[in-house]
TIZA-50656 format. One record per residue (C-alpha): residue number from 1; residue in one letter; chain; x, y, z. Coordinates in pm, 1 decimal. Layout:
<rs>
<resi:NUM | resn:A | chain:A | east:X | north:Y | up:Z>
...
</rs>
This chain:
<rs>
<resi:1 | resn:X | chain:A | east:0.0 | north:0.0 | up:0.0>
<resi:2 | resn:X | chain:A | east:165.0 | north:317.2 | up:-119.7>
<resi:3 | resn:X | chain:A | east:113.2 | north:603.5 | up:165.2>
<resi:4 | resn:X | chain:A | east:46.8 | north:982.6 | up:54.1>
<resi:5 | resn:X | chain:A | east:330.8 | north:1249.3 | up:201.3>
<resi:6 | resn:X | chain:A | east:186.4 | north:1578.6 | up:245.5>
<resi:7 | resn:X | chain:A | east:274.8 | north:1855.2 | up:6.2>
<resi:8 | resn:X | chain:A | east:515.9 | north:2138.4 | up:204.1>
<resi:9 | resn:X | chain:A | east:342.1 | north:2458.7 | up:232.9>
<resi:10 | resn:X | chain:A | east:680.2 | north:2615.9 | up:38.8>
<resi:11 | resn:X | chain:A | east:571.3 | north:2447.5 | up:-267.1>
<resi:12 | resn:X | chain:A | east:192.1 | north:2510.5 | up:-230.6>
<resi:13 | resn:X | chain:A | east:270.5 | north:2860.3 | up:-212.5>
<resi:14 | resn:X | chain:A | east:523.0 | north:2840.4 | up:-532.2>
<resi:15 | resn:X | chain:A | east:221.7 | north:2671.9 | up:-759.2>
<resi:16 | resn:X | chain:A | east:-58.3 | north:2873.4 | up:-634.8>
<resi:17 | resn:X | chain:A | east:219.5 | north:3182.8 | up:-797.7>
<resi:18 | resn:X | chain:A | east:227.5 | north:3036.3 | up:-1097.1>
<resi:19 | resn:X | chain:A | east:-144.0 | north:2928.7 | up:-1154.6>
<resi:20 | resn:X | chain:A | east:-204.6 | north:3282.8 | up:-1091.2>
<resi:21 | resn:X | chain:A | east:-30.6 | north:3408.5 | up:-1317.9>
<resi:22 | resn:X | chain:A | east:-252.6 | north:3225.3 | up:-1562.3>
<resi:23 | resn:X | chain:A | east:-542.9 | north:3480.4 | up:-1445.1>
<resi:24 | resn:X | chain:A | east:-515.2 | north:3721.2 | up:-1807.8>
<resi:25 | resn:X | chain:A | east:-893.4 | north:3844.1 | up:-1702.1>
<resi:26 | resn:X | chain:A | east:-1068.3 | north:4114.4 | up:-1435.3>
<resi:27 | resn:X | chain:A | east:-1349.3 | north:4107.4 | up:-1196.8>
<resi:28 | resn:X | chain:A | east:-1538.7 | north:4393.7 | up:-1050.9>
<resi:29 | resn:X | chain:A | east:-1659.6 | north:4218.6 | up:-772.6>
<resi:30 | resn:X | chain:A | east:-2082.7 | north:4390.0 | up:-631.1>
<resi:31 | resn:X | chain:A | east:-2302.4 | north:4318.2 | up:-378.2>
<resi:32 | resn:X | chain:A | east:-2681.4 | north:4462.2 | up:-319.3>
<resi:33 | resn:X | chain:A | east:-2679.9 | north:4703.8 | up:-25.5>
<resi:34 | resn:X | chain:A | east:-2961.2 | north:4843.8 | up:127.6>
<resi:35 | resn:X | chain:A | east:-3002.7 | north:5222.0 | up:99.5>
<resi:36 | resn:X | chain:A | east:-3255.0 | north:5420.0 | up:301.8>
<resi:37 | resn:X | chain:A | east:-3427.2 | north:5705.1 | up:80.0>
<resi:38 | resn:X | chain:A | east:-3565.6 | north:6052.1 | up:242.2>
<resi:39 | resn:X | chain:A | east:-3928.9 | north:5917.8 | up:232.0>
<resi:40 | resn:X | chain:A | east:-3831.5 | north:5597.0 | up:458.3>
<resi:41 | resn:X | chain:A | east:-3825.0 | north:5324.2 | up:220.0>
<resi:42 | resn:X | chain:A | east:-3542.0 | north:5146.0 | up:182.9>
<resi:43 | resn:X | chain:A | east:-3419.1 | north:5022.9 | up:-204.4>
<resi:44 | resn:X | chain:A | east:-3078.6 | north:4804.7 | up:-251.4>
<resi:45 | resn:X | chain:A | east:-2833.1 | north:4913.4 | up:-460.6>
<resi:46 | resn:X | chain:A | east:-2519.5 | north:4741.3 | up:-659.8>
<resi:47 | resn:X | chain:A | east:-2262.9 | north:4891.4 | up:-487.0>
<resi:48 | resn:X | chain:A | east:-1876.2 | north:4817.8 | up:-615.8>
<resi:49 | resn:X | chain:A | east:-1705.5 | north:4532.3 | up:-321.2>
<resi:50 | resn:X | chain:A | east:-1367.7 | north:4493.6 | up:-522.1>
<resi:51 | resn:X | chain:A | east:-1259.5 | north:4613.7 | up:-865.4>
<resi:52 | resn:X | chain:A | east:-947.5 | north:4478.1 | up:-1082.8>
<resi:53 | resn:X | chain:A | east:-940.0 | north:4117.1 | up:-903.5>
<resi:54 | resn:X | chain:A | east:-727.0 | north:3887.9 | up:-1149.0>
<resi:55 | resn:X | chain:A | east:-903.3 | north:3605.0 | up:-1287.8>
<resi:56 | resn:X | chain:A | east:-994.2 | north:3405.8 | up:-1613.1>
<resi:57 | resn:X | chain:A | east:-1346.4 | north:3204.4 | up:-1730.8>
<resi:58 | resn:X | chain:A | east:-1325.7 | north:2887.2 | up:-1824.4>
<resi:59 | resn:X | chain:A | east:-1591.2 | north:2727.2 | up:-2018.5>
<resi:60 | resn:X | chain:A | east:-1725.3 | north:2367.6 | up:-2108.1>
<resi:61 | resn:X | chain:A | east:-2025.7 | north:2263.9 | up:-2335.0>
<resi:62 | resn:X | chain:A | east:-2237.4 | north:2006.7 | up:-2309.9>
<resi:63 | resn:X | chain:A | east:-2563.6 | north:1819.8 | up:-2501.7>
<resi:64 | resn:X | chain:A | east:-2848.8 | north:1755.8 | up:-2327.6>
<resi:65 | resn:X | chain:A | east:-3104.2 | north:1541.0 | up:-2488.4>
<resi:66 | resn:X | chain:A | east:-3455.0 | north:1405.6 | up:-2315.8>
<resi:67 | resn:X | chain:A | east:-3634.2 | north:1122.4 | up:-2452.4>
<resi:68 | resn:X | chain:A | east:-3907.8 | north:1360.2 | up:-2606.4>
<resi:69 | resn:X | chain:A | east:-3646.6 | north:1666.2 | up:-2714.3>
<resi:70 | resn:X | chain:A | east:-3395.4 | north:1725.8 | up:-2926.8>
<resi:71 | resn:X | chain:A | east:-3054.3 | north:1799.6 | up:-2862.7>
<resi:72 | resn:X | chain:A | east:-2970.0 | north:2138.4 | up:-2714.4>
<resi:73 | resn:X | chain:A | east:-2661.8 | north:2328.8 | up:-2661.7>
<resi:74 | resn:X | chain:A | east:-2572.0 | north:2405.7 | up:-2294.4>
<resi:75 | resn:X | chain:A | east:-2216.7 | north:2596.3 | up:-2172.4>
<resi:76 | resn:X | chain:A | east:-2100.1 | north:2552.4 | up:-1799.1>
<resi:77 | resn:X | chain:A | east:-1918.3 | north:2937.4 | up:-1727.9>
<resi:78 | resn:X | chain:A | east:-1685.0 | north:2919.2 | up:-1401.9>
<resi:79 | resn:X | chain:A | east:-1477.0 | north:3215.9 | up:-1331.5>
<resi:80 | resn:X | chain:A | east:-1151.0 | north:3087.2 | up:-1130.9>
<resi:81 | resn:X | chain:A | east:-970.9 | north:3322.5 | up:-902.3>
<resi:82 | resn:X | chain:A | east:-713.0 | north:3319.4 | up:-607.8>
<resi:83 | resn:X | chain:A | east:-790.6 | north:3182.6 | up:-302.7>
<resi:84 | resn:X | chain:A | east:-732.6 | north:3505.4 | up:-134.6>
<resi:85 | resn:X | chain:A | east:-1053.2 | north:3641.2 | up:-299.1>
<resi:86 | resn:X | chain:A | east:-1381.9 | north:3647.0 | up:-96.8>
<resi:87 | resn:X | chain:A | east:-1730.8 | north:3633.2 | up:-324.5>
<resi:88 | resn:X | chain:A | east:-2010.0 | north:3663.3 | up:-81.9>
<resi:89 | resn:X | chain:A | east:-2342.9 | north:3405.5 | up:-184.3>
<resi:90 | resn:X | chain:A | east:-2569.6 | north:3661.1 | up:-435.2>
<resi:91 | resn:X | chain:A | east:-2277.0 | north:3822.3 | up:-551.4>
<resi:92 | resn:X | chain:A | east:-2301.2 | north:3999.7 | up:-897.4>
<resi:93 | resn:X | chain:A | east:-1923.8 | north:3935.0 | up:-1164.3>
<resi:94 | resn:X | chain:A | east:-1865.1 | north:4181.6 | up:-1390.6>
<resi:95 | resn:X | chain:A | east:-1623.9 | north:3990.2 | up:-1591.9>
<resi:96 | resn:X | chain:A | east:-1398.0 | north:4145.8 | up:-1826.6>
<resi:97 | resn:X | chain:A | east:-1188.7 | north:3895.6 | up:-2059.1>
<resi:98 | resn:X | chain:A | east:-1056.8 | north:3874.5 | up:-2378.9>
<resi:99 | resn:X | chain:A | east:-1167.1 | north:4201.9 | up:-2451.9>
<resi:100 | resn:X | chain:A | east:-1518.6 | north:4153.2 | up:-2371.3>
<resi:101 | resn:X | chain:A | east:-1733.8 | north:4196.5 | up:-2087.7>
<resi:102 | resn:X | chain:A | east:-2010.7 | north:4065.0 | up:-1927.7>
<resi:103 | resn:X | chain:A | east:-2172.0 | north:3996.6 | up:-1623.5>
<resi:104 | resn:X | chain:A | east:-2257.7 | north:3726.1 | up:-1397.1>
<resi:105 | resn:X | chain:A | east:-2420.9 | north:3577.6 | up:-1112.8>
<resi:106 | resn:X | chain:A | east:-2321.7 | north:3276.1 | up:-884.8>
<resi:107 | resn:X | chain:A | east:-2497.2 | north:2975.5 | up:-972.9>
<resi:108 | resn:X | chain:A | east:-2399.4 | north:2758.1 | up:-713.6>
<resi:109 | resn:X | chain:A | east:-2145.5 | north:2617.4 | up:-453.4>
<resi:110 | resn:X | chain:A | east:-1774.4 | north:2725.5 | up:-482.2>
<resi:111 | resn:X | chain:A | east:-1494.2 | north:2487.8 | up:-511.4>
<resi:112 | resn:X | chain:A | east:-1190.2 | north:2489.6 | up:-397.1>
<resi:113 | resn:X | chain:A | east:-857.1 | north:2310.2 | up:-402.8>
<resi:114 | resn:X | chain:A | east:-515.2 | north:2363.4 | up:-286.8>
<resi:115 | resn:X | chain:A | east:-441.5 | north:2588.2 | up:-564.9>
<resi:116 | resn:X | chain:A | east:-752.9 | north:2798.5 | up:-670.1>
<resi:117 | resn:X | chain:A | east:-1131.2 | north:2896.0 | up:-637.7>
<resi:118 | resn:X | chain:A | east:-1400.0 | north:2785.9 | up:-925.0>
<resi:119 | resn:X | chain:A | east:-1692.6 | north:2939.1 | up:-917.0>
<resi:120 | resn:X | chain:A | east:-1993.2 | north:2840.0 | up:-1150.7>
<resi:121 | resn:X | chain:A | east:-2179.9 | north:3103.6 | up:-1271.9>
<resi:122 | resn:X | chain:A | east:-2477.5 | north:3183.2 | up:-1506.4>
<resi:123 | resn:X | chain:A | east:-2549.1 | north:3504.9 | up:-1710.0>
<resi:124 | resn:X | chain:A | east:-2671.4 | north:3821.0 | up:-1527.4>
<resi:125 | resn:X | chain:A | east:-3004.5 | north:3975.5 | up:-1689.8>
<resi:126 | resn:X | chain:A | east:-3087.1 | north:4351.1 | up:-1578.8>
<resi:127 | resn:X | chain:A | east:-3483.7 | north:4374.1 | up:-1575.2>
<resi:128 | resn:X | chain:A | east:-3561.1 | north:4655.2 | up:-1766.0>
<resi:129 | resn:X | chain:A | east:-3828.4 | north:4929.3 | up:-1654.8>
<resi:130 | resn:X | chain:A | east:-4118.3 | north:4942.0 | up:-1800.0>
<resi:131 | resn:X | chain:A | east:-4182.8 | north:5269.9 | up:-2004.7>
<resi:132 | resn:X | chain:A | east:-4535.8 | north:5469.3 | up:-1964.1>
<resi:133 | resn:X | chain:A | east:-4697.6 | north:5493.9 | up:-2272.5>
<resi:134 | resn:X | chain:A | east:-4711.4 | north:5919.4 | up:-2441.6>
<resi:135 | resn:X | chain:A | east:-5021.5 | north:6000.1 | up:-2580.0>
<resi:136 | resn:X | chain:A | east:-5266.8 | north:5773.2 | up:-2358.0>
<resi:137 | resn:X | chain:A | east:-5495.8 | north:5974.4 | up:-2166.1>
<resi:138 | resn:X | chain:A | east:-5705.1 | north:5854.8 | up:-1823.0>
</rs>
């Protein structure tokens, strides 16, 4: 039976360098915050937690097929960062890499290994307002 030897902190420390250095991208990381207006009602805001945080998105697609469906496309997103970086549950990613950016929400449970955080995420849709019709009279 072969026994495992731990791994010495000194070289831990030396990969988690280098596998960092493999984060090309940026994160702005936000976070709703309640915000109490004059009249008393309080509205939450995205308010800016950290900005410039290195990182890089790594994708993987997939088919899924039912019995009764066809085929259809599906992409897992997970943004992987240093360990040192703290993304609260309900966090909001504005992801910039590659020259594009987008942003992001957490779609579930972070993982993490010796060397690096994966977080999965899913595409963040703003809910537009509703315009009031011109020209319609009560």
């Amino acid at each position: 039976m072969i026994k495992s030897v731990p791994i010495p902190d000194k070289y831990i420390r030396a990969g988690r360098k280098w596998i960092d250095k493999l984060n090309t991208g940026s994160m702005t990381i936000y976070s709703y915050e309640p915000v109490e207006e004059d009249s008393g009602i309080t509205d939450f805001n995205l308010i800016p937690i950290e900005t410039d945080v290195p990182c890089r998105l790594s994708y993987q697609d997939k088919e899924s097929a039912t019995k009764n469906e066809p085929a259809q496309a599906l992409k897992n997103v997970r943004v992987i960062t240093s360990l040192d970086v703290d993304v609260k549950e309900g966090a909001i990613l504005e992801i910039t890499y590659n020259g594009e950016t987008h942003k992001y929400k957490q779609a579930g449970k972070t993982h993490i290994n010796d060397f690096r955080k994966s977080i999965p995420l899913e595409v963040y849709e703003e809910h537009a307002v509703n315009e009031i019709y011109e020209g319609i009279s009560k």
